[in-house]
N, C-alpha and C positions, 0 to 999 in steps of 0.2 A: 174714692172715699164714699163710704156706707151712710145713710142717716138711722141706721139699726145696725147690731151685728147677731141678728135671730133672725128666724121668717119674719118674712116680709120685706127686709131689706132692701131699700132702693140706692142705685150708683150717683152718685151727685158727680160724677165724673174722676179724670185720671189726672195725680198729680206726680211729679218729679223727685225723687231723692237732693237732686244736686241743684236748687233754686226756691224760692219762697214763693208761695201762691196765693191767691184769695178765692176762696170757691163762692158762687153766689148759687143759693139756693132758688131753684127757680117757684115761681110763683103760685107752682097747684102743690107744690111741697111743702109751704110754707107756713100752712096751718097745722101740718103733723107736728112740727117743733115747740112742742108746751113745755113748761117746766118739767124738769126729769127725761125726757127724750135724750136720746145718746146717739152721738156723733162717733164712726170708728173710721179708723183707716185700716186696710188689707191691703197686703202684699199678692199680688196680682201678676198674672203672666204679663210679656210684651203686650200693647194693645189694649189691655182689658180684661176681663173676663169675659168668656165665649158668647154666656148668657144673660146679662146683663145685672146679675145678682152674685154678690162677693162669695168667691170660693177661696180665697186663701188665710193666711190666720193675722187674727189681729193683732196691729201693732204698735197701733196708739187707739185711744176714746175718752170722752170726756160729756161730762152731763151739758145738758143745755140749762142756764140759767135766766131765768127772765127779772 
């Protein structure tokens, strides 16, 4: 899961198809999330991405609202 899906992009970590999760964004992130900031999820190889910035396409996002 992305907190952008442009440059810049950071991984907030890898979630599951087949279970529900809660992602906690960690604390030096936490000030990038102002209102209008967008949250995406990418479809990702096994693992991850290689480089730690999303290369595959998105598949769900949604605005952050405060």
């Amino acid at each position: 899961m992305a907190d952008t899906a442009g440059p810049g992009a950071r991984s907030l970590g890898l979630v599951s198809i087949d279970k529900a999760h809660t992602v906690e964004v960690p604390a030096d992130l936490r000030a990038a999330l102002a209102a209008g900031s967008v949250l995406a999820i990418t479809l990702e190889p096994p693992g991850g991405s290689p480089h730690g910035a999303p290369t595959g396409p998105i598949i769900a996002k949604g605005s952050v609202r405060i």
